[in-house]
C-alpha positions as CSV (number, residue, x, y, z in Angstrom):
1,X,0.0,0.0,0.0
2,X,1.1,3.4,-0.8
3,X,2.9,5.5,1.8
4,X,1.9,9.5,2.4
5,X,4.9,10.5,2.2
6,X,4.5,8.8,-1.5
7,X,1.3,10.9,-1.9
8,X,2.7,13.5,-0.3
9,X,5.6,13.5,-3.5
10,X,2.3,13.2,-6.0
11,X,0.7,16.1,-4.3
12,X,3.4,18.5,-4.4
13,X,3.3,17.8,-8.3
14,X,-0.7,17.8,-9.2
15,X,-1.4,20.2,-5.5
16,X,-4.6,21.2,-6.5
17,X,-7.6,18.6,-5.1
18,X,-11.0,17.4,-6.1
19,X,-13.6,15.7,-4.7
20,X,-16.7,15.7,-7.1
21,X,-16.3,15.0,-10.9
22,X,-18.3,17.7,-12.3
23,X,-15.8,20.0,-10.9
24,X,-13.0,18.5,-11.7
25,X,-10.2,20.2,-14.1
26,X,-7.4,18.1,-16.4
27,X,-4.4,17.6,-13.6
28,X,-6.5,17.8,-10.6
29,X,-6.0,15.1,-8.2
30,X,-9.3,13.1,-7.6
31,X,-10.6,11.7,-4.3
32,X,-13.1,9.1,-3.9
33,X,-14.9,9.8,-1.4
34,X,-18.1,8.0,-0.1
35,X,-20.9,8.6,2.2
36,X,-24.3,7.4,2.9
37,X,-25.4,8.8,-0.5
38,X,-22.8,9.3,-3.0
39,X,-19.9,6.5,-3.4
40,X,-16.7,8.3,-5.6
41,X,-15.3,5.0,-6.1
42,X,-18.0,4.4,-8.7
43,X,-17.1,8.0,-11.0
44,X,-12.9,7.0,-10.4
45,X,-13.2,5.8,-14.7
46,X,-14.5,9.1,-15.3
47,X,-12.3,11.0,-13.5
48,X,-9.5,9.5,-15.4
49,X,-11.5,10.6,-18.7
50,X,-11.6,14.1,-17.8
51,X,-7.7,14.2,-17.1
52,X,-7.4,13.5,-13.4
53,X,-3.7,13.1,-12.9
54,X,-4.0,10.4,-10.4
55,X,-6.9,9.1,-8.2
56,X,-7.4,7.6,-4.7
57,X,-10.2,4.8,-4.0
58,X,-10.7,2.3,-1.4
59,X,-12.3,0.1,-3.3
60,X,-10.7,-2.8,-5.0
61,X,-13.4,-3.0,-7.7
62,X,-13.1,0.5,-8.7
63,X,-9.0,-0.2,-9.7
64,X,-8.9,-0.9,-13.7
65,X,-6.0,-1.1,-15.6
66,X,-5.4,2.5,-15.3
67,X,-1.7,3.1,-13.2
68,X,-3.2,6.4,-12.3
69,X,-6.1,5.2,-10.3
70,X,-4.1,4.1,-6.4
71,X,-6.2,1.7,-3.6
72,X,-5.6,3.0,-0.6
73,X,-6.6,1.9,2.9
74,X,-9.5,4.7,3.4
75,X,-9.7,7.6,1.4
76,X,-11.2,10.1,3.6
77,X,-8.4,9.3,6.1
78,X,-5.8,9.4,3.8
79,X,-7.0,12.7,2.6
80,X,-6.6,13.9,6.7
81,X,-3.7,12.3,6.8
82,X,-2.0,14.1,3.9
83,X,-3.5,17.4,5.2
84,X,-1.7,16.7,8.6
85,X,1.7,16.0,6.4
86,X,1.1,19.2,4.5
87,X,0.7,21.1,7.8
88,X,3.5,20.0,9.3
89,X,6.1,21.6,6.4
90,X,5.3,25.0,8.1
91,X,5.8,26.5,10.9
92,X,4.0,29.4,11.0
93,X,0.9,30.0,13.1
94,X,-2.5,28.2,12.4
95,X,-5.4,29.9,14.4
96,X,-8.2,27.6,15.4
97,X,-12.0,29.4,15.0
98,X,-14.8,27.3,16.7
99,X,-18.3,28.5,18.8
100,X,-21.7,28.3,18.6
101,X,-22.4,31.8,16.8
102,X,-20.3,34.0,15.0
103,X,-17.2,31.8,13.9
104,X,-17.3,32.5,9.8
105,X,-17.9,36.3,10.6
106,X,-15.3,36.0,13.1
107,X,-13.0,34.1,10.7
108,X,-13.8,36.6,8.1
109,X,-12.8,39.8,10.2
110,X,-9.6,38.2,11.8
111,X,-8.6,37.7,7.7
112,X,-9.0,40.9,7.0
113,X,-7.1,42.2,9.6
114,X,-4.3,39.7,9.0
115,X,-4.3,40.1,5.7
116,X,-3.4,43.5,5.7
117,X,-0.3,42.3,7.2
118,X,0.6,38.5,6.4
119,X,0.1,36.5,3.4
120,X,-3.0,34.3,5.3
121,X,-5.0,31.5,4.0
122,X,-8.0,30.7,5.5
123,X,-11.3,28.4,5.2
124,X,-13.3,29.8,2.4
125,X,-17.1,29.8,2.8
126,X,-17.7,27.4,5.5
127,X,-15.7,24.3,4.0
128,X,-15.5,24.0,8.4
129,X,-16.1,20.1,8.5
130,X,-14.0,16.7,8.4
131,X,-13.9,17.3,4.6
132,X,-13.4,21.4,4.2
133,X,-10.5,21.3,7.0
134,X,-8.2,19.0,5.4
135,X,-9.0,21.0,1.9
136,X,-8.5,24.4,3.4
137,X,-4.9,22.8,4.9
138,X,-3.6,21.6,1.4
139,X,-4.5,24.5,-0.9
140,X,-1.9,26.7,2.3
141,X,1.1,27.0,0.0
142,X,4.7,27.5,0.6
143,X,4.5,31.4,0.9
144,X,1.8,31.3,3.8
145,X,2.8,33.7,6.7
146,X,-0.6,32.9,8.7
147,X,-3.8,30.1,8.5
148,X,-7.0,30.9,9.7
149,X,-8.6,27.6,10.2
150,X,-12.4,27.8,10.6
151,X,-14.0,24.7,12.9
152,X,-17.3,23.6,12.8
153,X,-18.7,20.9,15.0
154,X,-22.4,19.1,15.7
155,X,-20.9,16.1,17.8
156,X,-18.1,16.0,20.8
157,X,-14.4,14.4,19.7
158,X,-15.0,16.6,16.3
159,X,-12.9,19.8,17.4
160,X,-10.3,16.9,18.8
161,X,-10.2,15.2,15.1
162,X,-9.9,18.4,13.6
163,X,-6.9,19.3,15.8
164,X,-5.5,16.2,15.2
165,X,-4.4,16.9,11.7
166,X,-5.1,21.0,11.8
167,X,-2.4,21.3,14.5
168,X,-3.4,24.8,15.9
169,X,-1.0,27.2,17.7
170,X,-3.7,29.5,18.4
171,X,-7.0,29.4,18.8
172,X,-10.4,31.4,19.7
173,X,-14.0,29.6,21.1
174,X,-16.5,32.5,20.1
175,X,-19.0,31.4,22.2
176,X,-20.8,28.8,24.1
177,X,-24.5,29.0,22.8
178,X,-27.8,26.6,22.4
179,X,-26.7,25.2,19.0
180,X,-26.6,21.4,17.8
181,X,-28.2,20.3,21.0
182,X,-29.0,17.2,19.6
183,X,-25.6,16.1,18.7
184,X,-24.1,16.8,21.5
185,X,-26.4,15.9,24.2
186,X,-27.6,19.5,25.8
187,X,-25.4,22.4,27.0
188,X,-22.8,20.9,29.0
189,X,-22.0,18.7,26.0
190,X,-21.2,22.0,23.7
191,X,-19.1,23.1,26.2
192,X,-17.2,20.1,26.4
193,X,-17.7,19.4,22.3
194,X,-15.8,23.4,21.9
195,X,-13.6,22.7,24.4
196,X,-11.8,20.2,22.8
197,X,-10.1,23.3,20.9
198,X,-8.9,24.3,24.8
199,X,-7.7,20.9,25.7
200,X,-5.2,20.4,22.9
201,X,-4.3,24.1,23.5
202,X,-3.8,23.4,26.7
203,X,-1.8,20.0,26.0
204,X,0.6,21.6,23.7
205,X,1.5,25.1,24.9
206,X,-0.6,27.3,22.5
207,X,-2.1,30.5,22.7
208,X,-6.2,31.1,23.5
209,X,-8.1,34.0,22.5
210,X,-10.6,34.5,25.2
211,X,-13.9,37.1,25.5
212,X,-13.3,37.5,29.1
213,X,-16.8,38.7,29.7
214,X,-18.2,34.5,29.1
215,X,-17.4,33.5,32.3
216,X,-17.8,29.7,31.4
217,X,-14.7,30.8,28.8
218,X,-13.2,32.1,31.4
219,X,-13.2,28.6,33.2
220,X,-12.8,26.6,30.7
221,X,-9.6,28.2,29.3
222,X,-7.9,27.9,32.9
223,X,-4.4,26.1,32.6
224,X,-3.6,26.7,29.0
225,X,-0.1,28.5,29.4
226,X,-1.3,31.9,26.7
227,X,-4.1,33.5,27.5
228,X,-5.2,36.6,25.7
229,X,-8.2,38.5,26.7
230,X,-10.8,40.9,25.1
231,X,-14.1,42.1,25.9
232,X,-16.4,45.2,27.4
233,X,-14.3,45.0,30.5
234,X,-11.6,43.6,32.7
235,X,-9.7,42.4,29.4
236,X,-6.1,43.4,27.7
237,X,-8.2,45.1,24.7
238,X,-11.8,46.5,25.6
239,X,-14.8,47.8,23.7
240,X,-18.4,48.7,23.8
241,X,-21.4,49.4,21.6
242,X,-21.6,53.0,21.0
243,X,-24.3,52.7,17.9
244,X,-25.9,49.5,16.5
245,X,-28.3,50.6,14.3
246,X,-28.3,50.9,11.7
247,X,-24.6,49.4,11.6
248,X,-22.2,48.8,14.3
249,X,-20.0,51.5,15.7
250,X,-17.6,50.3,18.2
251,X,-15.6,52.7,21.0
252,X,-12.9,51.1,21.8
253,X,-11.7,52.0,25.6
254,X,-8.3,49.9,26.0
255,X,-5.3,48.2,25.0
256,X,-4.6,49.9,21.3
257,X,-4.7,53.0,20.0
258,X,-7.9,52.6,17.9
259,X,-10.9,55.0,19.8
260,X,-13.5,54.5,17.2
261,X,-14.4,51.1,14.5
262,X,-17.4,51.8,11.8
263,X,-18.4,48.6,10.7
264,X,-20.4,47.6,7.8
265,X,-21.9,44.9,10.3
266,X,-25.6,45.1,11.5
267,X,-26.4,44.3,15.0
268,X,-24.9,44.9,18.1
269,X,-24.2,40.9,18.8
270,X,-21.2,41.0,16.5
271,X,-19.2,43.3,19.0
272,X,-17.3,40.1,20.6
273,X,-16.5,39.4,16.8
274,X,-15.3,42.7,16.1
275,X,-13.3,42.4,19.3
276,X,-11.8,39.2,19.0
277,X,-10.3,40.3,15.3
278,X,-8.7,43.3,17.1
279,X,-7.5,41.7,19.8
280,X,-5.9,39.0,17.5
281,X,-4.6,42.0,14.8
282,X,-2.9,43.5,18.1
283,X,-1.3,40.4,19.1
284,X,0.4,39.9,15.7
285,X,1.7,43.3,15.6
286,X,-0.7,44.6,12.8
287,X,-0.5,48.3,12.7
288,X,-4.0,49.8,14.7
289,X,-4.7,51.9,11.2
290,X,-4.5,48.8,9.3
291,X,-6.6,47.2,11.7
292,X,-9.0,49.4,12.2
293,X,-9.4,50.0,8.3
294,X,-9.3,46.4,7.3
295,X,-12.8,46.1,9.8
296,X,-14.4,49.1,8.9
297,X,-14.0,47.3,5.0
298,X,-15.6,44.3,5.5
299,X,-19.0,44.2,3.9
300,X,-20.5,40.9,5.4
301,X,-22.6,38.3,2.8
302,X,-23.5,35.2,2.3
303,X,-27.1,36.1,4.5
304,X,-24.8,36.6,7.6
305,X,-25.8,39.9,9.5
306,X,-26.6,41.5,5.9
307,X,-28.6,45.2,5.6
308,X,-30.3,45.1,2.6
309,X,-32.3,48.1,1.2
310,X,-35.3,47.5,-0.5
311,X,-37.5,50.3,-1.4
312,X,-37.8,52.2,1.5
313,X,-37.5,49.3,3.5
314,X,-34.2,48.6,5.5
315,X,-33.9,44.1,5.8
316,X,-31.1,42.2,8.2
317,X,-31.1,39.4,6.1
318,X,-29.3,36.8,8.8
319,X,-30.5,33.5,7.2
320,X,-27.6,31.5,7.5
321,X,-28.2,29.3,10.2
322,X,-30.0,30.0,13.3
323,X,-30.1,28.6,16.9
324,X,-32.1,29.6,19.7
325,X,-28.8,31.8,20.8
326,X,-28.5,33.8,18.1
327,X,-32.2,34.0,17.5
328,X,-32.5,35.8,20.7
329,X,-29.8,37.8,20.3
330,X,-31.0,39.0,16.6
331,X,-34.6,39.9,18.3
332,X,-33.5,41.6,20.9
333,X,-31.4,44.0,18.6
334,X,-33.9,44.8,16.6
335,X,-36.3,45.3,19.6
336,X,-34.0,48.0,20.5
337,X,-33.9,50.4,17.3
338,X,-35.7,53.2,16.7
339,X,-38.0,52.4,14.1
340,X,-41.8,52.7,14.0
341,X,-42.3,49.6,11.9
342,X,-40.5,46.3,13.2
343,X,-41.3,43.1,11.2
344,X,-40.1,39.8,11.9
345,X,-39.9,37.0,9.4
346,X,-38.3,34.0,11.1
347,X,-37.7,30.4,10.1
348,X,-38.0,26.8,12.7
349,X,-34.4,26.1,14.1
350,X,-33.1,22.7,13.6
351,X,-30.8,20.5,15.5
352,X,-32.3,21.3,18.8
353,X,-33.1,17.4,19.5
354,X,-35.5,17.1,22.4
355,X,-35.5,20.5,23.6
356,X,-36.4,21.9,20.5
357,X,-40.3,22.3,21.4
358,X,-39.7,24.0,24.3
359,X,-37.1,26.4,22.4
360,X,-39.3,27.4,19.8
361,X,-41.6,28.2,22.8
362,X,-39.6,30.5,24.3
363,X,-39.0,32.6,21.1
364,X,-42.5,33.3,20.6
365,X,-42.5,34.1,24.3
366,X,-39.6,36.5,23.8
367,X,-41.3,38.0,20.6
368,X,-44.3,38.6,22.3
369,X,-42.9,40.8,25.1
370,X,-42.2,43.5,22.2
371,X,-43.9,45.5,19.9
372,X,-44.3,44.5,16.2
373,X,-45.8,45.8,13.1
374,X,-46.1,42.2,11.9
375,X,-44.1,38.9,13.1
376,X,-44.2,35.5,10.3
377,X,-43.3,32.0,12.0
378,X,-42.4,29.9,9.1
379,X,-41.4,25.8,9.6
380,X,-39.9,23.8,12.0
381,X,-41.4,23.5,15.5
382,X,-42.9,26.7,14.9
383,X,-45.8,24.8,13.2
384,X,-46.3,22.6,16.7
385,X,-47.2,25.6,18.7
386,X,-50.2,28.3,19.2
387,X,-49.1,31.5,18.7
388,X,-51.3,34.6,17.8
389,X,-48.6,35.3,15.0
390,X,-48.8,34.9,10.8
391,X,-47.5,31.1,9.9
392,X,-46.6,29.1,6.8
393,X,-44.9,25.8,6.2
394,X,-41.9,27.0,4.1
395,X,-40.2,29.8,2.7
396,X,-42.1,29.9,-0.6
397,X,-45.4,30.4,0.9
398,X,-43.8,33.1,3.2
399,X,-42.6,34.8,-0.4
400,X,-46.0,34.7,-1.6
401,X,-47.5,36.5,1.1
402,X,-44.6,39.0,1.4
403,X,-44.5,39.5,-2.5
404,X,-48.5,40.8,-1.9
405,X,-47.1,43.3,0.9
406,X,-46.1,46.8,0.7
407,X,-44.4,47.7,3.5
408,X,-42.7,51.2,4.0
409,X,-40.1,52.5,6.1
410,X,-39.7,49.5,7.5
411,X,-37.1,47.2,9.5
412,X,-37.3,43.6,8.5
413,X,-35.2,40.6,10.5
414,X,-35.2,37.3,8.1
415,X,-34.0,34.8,10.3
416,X,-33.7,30.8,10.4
417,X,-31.9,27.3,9.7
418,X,-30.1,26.7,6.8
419,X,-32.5,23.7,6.0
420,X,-35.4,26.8,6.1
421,X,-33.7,28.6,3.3
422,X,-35.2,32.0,4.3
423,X,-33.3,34.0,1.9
424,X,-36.1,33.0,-0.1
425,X,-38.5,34.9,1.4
426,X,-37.3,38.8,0.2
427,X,-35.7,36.7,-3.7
428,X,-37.2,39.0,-6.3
């Protein structure tokens, strides 16, 4: 059987990879990988016909007489396992980005700031998984000053796998919020689930990032031997809210000579993020103009904290992904700006396991203790409860009926699980 370091020589000569056939590109390396629905093993002839240099199966059925088609043990491992290789031929810092809310706008930020300084690679999109890590690692080349490595996780030992082959120096837990409940058992099973970033910190003398306001960060962080901290107060770099509508403007009180951030971010939730990219700019010696400018540029997308004006309407388009966290946190800032007409348009939250009944029923408690022009409960357990509110199965009924509206100066929070799709709702 073929050795790494064998594919490891292969890789440095074809180092661009592919997973799925319809996106491969003549010289690409293929992958066959295999899951519950898809099997790669069964498209490794086609590759070859649309000029894969080599490919990697794990099937012994899928090997013809093609010298460019390699059986190897497990492909999905040996694809981790060439990553961890690849990682290994630097030595340069590789931040870690993991939480419950906030970790691609987080990720985002702290690469803009970094960027302005270092040659940086990070995650793009949210390839954050057992698949998107390893990718993210092998397209770092030789020039790379910096990695920003984004972690996402719905299961404990995930963050530990990750840093098993990621290898982080650094690294920064957003947040410890009500998301993926299911898969990892309640509350106390995200904390321990995110704090596997912590515990290899810990174990190998890295560096933590920590919003010293969360006091369960706070305890959880104890012991690893770096510990930098931001947050409104009490922290080596401090900030507050000084405007959040209708975009973020952060003060910033101490530890950089920055007093003022204009963000292109809506909603005063993303201070921690805005924080924990200046605390991490400052720690890497980035000039505080650079940082400060390199913030005040990023436009957010992707339906993550977006304003988008329609009309004379003003819409936080949020749609991303949701959890009863950030779902709070998103109501309660719009609760809280000064606008006549407030609409909410929100979408079921998924993942939630057994406690997602009773977490859908606190949201519509929380709504109700506000004021609205109009509130729209769309999917999910949403459709369980009685609620005095507008509801609809799925985002394309909820476009219909907001297609027939005509709302005016108007602030509009779209909001809800990935699987909800509630970008659809405002699509013209």
């Amino acid at each position: 059987m073929i050795s790494i370091k064998e594919i490891y020589k292969i890789f440095l000569q074809f180092p661009s990879i592919q997973t799925d056939t319809r996106k491969l590109q003549p010289g690409e390396l293929f992958f066959a990988l295999k899951g519950d629905q898809f099997n790669g093993n069964l498209f490794a002839q086609q590759a070859i016909e649309k000029g894969a240099a080599f490919v990697f199966v794990d099937e012994p059925s899928a090997i013809d007489a093609s010298e460019k088609i390699i059986l190897v043990d497990h492909v999905l491992e040996t694809l981790q396992q060439l990553a961890k290789f690849h990682r290994q031929q630097f030595n340069i810092p590789f931040l870690a980005i993991t939480g419950s809310n906030g970790k691609t706008t987080t990720k985002e930020l702290v690469h803009a700031v970094l960027s302005s300084a270092y040659i940086t690679y990070t995650t793009e999109g949210n390839l954050n998984n057992h698949i998107g890590i390893p990718l993210t690692i092998l397209k770092i080349k030789k020039d790379a000053e910096i990695a920003v490595i984004e972690m996402g996780a719905n299961h404990q030992k995930e963050i530990e796998g990750y840093c098993q082959y990621a290898l982080p120096t650094h690294g920064i837990i957003t947040n410890i919020g009500k998301a993926h409940l299911e898969g990892f058992g309640g509350i106390e099973g995200v904390k321990k689930g995110k704090g596997e970033l912590y515990d290899f910190l810990r174990t190998n003398q890295g560096t933590a990032f920590v919003m010293w306001d969360y006091q369960e960060l706070r305890e959880m962080s104890k012991g690893i031997r770096d510990i930098i901290t931001y947050g409104t107060k009490d922290a080596a770099i401090t900030g507050t809210v000084a405007q959040s509508e209708p975009f973020l403007i952060v003060d910033i009180n101490k530890g950089i000579d920055i007093q003022k951030i204009t963000t292109q971010l809506t909603g005063d939730y993303n201070l921690p993020n805005v924080l924990a990219a200046i605390a991490i700019g400052n720690y890497f010696k980035v000039e505080a103009g650079k940082i400060k400018s390199a913030i005040e540029n990023y436009i957010p997308s992707n339906s993550r904290s977006q304003l988008i004006e329609i009309n004379s309407n003003k819409i936080i388009l949020d749609a991303y992904n949701a959890n009863p966290t950030s779902m709070k946190a998103a109501i309660e800032n719009l609760a809280k700006f000064n606008a006549k007409n407030k609409i909410l348009i929100l979408g079921g939250m998924a993942e939630l396991g057994p406690e997602s009944l009773q977490e859908h029923e606190n949201i519509v408690s929380l709504i109700k203790s506000y004021p609205w022009k109009v509130v729209v409960l769309v999917g999910g357990d949403f459709l369980k409860l009685k609620h005095p509110f507008l509801s609809f199965e799925n985002s394309t009924q909820a476009k219909a009926w907001f297609q027939k509206q005509n709302f005016h100066d108007s602030y509009l929070l779209v909001k809800g699980s990935r699987s909800m799709r509630m970008e659809k709702v405002i699509e013209r």
